[in-house]
MARSE-687187 format. One record per atom (N, C-alpha, C, O): x, y, z. Coordinates in steps of 0.05 Angstrom, whole numbers, plus 5000, padded with zeros to 4 digits. Example, Ala and Ser with C-alpha at 12.3 -4.5 7.8 and 13.67 -1.06 7.14 Angstrom:
BEGIN
526448865156;524649105156;526449345156;528549345169;525749555142;527349795143;525850015157;526850235161;
***
This chain:
BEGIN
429229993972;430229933999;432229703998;434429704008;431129533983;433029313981;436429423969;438629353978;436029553955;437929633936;439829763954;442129763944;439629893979;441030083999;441229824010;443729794011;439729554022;441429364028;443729204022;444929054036;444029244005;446629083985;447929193977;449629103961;447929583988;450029693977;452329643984;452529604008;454729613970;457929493990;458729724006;461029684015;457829944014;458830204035;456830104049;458129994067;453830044055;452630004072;454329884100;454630054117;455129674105;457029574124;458929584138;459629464158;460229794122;461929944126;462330224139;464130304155;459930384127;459030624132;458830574161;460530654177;456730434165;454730324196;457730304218;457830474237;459830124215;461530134228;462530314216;460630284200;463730484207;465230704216;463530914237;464130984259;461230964223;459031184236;459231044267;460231194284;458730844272;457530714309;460530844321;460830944343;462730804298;465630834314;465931124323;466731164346;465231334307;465731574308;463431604328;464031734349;461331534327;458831734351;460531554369;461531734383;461631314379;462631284409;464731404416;465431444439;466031484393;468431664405;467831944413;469032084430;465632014397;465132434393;462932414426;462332614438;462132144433;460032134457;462032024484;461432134505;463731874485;465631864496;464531624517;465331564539;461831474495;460331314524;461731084527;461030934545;464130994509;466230774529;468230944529;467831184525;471330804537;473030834535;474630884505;474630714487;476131144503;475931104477;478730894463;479330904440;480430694486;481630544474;479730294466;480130174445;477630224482;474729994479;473830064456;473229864443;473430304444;470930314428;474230304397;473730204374;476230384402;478430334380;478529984379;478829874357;478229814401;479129534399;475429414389;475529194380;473529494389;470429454374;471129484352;470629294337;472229694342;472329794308;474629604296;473829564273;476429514299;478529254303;476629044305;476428924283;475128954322;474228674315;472328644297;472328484278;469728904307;467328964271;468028824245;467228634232;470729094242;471729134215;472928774207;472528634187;474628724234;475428374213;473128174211;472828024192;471428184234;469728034228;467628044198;466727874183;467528274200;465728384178;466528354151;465128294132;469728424154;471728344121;470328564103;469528534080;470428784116;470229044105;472729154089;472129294070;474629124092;477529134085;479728854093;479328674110;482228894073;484328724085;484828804114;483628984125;486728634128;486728634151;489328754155;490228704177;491228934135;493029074127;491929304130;493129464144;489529384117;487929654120;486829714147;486929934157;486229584155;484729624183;486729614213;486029694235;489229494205;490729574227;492929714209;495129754219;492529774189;494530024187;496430234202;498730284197;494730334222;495030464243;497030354252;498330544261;497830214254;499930034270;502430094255;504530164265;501930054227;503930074208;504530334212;506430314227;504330484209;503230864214;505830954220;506830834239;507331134211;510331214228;509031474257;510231594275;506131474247;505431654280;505331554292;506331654313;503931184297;503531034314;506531094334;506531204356;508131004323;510330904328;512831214346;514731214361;511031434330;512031644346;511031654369;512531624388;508231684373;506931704394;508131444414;508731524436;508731134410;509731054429;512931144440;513631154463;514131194419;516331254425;516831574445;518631614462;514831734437;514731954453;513831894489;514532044508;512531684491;511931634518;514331504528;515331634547;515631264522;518331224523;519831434531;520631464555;520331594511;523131824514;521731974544;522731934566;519532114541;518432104567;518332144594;518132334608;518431814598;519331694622;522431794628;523231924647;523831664606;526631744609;527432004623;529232014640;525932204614;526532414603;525332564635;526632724649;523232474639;523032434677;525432384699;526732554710;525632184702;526331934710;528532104714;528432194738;530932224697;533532264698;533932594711;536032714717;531632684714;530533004727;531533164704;532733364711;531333114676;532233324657;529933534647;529933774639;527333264652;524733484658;524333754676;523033964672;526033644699;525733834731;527534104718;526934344720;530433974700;531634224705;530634444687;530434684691;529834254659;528234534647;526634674654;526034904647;525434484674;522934744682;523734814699;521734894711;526034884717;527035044739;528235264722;528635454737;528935314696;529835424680;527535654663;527635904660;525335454655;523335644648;522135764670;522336004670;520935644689;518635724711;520035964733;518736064752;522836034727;524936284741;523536494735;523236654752;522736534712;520836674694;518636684682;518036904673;517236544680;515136484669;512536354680;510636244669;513136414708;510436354716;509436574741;508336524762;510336844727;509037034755;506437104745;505637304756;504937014730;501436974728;501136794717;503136654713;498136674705;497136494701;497636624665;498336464647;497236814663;495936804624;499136884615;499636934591;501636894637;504036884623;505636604620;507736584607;504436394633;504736224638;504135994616;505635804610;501636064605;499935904590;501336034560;502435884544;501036354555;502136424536;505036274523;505536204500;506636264548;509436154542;508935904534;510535864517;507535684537;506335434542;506335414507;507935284493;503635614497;503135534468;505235694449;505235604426;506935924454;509636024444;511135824438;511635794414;511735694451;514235444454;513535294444;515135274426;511335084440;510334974428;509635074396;509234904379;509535284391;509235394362;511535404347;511735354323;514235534374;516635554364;517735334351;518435314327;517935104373;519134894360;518234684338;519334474330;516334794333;514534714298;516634844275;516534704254;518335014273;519435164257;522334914262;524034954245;522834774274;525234624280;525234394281;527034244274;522834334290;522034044300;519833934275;517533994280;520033794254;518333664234;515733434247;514133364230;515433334271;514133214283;512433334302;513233464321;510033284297;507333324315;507333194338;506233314357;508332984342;509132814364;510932784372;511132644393;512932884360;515832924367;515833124389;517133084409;514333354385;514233634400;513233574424;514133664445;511533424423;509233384444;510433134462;509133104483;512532954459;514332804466;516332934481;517432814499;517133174476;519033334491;518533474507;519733474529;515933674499;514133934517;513033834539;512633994557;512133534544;510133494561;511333344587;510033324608;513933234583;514933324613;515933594621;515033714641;517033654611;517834074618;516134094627;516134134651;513634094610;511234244622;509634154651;508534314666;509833894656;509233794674;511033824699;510033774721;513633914698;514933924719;515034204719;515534284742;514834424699;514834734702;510834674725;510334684749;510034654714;507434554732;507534554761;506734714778;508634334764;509734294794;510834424807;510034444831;513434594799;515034774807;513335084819;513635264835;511134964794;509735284802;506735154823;504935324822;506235004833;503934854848;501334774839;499334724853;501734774810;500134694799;499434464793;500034384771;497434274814;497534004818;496033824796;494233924782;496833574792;496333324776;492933334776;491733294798;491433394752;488533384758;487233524771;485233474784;488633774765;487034054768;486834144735;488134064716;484434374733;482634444718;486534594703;488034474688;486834764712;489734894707;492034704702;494134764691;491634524708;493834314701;493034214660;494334204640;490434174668;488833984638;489234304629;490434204648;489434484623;489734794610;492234744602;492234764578;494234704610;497134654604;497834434584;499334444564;496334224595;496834024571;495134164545;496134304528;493134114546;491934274527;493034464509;492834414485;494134694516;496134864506;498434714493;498734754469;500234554505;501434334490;499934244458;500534304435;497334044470;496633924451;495634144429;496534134406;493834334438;492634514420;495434664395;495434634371;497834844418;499134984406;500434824388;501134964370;501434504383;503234464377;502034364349;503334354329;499234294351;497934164327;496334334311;496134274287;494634644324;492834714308;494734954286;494435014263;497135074313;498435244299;500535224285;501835394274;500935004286;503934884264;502134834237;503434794216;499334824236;498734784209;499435054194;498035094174;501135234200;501535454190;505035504174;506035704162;506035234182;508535184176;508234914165;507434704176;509234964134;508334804117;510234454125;508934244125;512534444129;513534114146;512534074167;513033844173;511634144178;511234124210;508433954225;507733914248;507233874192;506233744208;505233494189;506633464169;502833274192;502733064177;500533074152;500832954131;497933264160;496333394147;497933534116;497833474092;499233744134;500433914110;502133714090;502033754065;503233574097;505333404076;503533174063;504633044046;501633134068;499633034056;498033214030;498133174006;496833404044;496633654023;498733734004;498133843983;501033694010;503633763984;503933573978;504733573954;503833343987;504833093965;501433023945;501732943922;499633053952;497233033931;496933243924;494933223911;497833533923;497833753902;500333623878;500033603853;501833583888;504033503875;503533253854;503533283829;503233043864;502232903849;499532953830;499632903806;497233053844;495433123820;494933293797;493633263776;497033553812;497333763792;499433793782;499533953763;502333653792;503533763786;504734083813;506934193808;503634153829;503634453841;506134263856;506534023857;507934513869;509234523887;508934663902;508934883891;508334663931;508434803952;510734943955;512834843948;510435243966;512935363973;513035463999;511235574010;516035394011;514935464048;514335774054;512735824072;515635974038;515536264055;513536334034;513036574038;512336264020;508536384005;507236174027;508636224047;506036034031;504835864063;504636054079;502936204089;507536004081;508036164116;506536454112;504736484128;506836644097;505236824094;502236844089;501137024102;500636684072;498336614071;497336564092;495136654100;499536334111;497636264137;497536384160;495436384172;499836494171;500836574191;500036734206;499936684230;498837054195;497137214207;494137144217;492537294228;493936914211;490536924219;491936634227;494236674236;491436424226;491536094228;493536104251;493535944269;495636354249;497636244266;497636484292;496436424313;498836734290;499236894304;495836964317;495436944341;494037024301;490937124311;489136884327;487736934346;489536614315;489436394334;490736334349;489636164363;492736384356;494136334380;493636454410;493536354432;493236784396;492436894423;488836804432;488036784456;486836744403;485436644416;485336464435;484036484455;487136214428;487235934444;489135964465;489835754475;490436224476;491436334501;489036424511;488036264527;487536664505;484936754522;483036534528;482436504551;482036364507;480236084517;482035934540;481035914562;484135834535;485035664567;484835824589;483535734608;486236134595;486236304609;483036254623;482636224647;481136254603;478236394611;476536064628;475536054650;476835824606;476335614611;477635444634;476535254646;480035524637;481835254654;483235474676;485635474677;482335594687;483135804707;485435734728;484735624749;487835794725;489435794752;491336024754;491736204738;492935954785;494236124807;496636004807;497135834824;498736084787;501935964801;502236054816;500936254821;503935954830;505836054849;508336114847;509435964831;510236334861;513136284848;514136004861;512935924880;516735824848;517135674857;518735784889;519835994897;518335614897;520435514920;522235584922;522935804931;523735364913;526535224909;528135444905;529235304889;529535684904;530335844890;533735804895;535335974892;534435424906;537735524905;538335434878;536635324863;540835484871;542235454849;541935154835;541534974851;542035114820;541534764797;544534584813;546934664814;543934464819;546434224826;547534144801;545734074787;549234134791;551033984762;549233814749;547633674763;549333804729;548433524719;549633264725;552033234729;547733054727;549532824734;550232664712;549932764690;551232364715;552132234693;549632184666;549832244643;547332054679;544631954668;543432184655;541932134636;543932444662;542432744649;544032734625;543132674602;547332804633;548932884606;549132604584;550032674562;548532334587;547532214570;545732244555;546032234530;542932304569;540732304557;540232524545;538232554531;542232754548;541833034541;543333024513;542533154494;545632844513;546932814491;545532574464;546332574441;543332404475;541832244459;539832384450;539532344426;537632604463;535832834454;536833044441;535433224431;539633034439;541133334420;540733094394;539233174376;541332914392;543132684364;540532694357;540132794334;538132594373;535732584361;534732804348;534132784324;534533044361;533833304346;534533304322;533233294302;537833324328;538733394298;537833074274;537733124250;537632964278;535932764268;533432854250;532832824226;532232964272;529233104266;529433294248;528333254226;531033524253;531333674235;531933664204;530933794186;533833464205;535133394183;534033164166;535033064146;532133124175;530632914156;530932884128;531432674118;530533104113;530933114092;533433074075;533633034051;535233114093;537333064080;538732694082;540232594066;537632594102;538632324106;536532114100;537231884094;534032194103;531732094092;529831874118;527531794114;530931834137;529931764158;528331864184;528931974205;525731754171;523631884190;523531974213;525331884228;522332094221;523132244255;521731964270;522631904291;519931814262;518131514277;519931274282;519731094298;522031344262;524231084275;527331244282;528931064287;528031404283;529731534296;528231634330;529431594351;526531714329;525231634353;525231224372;526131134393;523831094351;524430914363;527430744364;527830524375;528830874354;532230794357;532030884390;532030734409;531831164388;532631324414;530731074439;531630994461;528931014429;527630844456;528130684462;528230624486;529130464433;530130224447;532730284459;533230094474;535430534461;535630524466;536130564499;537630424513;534130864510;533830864532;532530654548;531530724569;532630324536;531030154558;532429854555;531729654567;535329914530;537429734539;538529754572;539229944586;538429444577;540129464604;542929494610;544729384596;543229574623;545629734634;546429894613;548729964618;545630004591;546730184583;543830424587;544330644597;541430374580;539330504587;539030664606;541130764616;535730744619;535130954634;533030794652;533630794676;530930674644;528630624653;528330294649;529230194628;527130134668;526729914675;523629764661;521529904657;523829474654;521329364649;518729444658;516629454647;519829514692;516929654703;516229934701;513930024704;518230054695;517930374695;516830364672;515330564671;516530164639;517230224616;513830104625;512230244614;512729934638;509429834631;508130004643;505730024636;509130204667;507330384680;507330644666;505330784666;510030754651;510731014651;508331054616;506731234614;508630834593;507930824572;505230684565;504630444565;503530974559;500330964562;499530714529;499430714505;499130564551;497730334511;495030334505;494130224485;493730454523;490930544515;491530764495;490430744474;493531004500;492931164484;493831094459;492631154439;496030934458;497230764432;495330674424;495130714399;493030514434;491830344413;489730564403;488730494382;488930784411;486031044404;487331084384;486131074363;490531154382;491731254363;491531114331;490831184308;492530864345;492430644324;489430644304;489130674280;487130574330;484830664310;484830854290;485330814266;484031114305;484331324284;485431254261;483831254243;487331194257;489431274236;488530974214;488830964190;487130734234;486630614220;483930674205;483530644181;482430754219;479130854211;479731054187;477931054170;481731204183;481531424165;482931254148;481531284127;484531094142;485830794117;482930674110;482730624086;481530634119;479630464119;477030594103;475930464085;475730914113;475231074098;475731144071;474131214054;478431124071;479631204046;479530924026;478430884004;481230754042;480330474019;477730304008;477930133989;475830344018;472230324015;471530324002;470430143988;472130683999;471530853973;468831063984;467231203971;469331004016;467231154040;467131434029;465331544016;469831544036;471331794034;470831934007;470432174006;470731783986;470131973957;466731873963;465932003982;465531763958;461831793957;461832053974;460232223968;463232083995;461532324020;462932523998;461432683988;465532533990;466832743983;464232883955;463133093959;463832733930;462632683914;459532813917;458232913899;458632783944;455932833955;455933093958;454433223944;458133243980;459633393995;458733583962;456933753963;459833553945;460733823916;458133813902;458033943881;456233693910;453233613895;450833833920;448933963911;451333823938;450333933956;451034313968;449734513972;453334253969;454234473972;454334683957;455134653934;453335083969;452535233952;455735273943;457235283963;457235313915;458835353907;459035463879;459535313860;458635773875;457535933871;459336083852;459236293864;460836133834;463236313819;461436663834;463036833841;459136713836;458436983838;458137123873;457637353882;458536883884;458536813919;461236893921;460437073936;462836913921;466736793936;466336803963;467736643975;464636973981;464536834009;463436674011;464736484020;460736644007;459836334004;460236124000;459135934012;463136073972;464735973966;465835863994;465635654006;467136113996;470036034013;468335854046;469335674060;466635944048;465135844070;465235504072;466335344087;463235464048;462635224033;464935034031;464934814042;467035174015;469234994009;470434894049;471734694051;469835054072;472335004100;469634804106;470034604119;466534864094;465134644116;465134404101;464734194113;465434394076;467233984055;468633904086;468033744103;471334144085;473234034100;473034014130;475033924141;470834074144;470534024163;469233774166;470233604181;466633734152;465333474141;467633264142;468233124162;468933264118;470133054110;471232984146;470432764154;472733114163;474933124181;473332864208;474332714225;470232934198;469532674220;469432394213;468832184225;470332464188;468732054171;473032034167;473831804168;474632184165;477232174153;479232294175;481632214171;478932404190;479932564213;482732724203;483532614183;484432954213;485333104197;487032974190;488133144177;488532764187;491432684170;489132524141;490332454121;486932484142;486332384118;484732554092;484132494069;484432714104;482332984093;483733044071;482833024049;486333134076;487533324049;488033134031;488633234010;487832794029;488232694012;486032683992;486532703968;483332674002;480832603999;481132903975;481532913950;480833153998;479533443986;481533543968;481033743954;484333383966;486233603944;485233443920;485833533899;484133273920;484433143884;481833163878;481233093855;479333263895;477433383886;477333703882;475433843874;479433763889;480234073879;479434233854;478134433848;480934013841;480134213801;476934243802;476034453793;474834013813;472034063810;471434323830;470934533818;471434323850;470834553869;471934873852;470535063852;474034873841;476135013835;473935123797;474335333785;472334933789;471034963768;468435103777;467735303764;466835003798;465535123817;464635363821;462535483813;467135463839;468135693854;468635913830;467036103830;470535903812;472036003803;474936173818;475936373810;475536013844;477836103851;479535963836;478735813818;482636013844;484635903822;485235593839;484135533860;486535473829;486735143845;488135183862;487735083884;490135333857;491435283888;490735433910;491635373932;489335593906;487335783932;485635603938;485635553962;483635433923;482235183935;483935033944;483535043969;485634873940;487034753961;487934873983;488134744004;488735123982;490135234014;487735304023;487735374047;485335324012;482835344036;482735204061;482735274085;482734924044;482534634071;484234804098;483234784121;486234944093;488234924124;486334924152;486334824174;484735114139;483235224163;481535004170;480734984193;480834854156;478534674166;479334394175;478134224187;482134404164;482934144180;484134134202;484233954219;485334394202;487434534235;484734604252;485434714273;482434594251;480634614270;478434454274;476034474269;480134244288;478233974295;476534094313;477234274329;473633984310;470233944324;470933784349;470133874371;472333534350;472633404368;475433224367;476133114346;477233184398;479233084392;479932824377;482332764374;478332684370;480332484353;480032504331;480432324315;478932814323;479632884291;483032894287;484332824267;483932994313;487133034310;488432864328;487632914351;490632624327;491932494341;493432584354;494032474375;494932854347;497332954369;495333084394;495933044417;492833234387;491033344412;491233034431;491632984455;490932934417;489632554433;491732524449;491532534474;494032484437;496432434455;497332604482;497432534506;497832844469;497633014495;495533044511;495833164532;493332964503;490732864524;491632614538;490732554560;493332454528;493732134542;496132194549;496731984560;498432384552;499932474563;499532604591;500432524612;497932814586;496732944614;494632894627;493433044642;493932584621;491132494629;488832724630;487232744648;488832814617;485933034611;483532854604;483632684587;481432914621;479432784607;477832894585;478433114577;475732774573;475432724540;473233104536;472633264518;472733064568;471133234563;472333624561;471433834552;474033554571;475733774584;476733854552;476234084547;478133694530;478833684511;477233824490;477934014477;473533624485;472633684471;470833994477;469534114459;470934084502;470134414509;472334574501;471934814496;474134504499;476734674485;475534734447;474934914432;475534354449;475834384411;473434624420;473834854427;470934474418;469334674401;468735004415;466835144409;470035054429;470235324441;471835464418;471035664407;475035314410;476635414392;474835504366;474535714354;473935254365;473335254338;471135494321;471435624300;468535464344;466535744345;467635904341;466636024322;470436064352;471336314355;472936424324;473436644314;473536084316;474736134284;473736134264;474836244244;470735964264;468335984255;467236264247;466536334225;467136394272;466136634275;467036954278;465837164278;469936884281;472337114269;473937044252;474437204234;475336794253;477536744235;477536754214;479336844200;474436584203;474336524177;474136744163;475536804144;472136904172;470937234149;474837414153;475437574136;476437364172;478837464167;481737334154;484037434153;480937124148;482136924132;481936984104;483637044087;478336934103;477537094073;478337404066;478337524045;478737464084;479837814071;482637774082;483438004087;484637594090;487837644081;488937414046;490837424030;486537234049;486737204010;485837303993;486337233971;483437624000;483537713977;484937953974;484938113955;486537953998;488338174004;490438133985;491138263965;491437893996;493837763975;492737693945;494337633928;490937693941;490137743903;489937413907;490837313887;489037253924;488836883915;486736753916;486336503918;484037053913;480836953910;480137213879;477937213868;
***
């Protein structure tokens, strides 16, 4: 007994674990129970104080504020209004064509857009003013369905497009480094796409449809768009520069987290800007900034411990993993990665599960890199939202409450659990990669 007292995870464990049951129980606020795990952790001197606000350091942190910024702007100047007078002409003569277009668009611009929060920075005024247009009010059940679709489409099904999101580039840069493997985008995209992407999608259309029920209406308004004014074709011309920004990352090497925050500071210079000191403290959610911040610090913190390999370590000691099983296998190997996803949440998982690969991979007897593209599924299907920060955001975007969110996750998740996976496992041994 003594000996489990003095273990150096003991203290650590305890605060991470109290942090995760207050968030998965939702019994404070979950920016309160992010600023508890911040004071625990320094008081406690569980980690440097570099590790523990990491999060801060984080280029998501920094998206996610900057996405509420652009935002406001992006309100403010009615560039929100006109897109959705543009989509909602069309797209809202029912409810399940409505929602469909919702997680389409959001999937689409994963193929263009390299940011999880970048997408969800752009989609969620459109969507909010295509909303309105169609009478779909602030804090209705059908409203939190919309965001949701946002948050859901833009994070669970972009794990199917290998840049697109922060998970996956985590997974190729530790295949890369440990093995040596290179990821290739059009073998991914094929591996993932029919099941992870296209067969989930329409699931998580039928679940909002079934769960978050509403009645557009056609809009109104039906005269013609008035011109753009001066403040639109600015800001229209600062969200084109940014895009192509986004896109091109690779070639100029600057992150989409500070080309975003270029674009903010400068929509909130004066007189050349959009939005005012007060628009900028009411319009930009810092509760959700600081949940964010946690997360991202809790999974640094996990990982620096040495939390994250004991569970991982435990995780391949326990688990049936079988060379004469391969479904069992394959089972085994998505519930590591679902495991791991509550102590590491999904941007920390693939670091953890790819460099324990070759063992699983000795195991199993699948080949290594079929054990590593297992994880997709288990990290693209968070149990509860602050496994994934872009769900979080677009939850602190559309003010959805925690609960509304986590009946989504695990509704999604059962249905992938319980179709996806056994059809996942028969499109890799279809493709010869079990």
């Amino acid at each position: 007994m003594s000996l489990w007292l003095t273990h150096p995870l003991l203290l650590p464990s305890l605060i991470v674990g109290v942090t995760i049951v207050l968030w998965a129980t939702s019994l404070l606020p979950e920016f309160i129970t992010a600023l508890l795990f911040f004071t625990a952790a320094m008081t406690a001197r569980i980690a440097p104080p570099e590790v523990i606000f990491g999060g801060f350091a984080s280029s998501a942190f920094w998206l996610v504020f900057s996405g509420f910024v652009l935002g406001v702007a992006i309100r403010k100047t009615g560039l929100a209004d006109r897109a959705a007078r543009a989509l909602s002409a069309k797209l809202t003569d029912s409810w399940v064509l409505m929602v469909a277009s919702v997680v389409l668009l959001s999937y689409a611009l994963a193929f263009v857009m390299p940011s999880n929060m970048g997408r969800i920075a752009l989609l969620m005024p459109i969507v909010a003013a295509m909303a309105k247009r169609a009478s779909i009010p602030d804090g209705s059940r059908a409203w939190f369905g919309l965001a949701l679709a946002v948050g859901f489409g833009t994070f669970q099904l972009s794990a199917t497009i290998l840049p697109a999101n922060v998970p996956n580039l985590v997974m190729s840069g530790a295949a890369e480094g440990s093995y040596g493997i290179h990821l290739n985008y059009v073998p991914y995209l094929l591996l993932h796409t029919p099941v992870l992407g296209i067969l989930k999608g329409l699931i998580l259309i039928g679940l909002i449809c079934w769960l978050f029920p509403g009645s557009p209406k056609p809009a109104r308004d039906l005269m013609p768009s008035e011109p753009m004014g001066r403040d639109e074709k600015r800001l229209a011309w600062l969200l084109a520069v940014v895009l192509v920004m986004w896109v091109t990352e690779s070639w100029h090497g600057v992150g989409p987290a500070w080309t975003g925050l270029a674009a903010s500071v400068i929509v909130m210079l004066p007189r050349i800007g959009f939005i005012t000191g007060e628009e900028f403290s009411t319009g930009v959610n810092m509760r959700t900034c600081i949940y964010v911040a946690g997360i991202l610090g809790l999974a640094i913190v996990v990982t620096q411990t040495g939390i994250g390999s004991a569970v991982g370590e435990a995780l391949l000691q326990i688990m049936p993993l079988d060379a004469d099983r391969p479904f069992t296998s394959f089972l085994a190997l998505t519930g590591i990665t679902t495991a791991l996803n509550f102590i590491m949440t999904a941007n920390g998982v693939p670091a953890l599960y790819t460099t324990l690969a070759q063992s699983f991979s000795d195991a199993t007897g699948f080949p290594l890199l079929s054990v590593i593209m297992i994880q997709v599924l288990g990290y693209s299907t968070p149990l509860l939202p602050y496994q994934a920060s872009p769900i979080v955001v677009a939850m602190g975007l559309g003010k959805v409450p925690a609960r509304a969110g986590m009946l989504l996750c695990l509704a999604l998740a059962i249905a992938t659990y319980l179709v996806l996976l056994p059809l996942d496992y028969l499109w890799f041994s279809v493709l010869g990669r079990l």
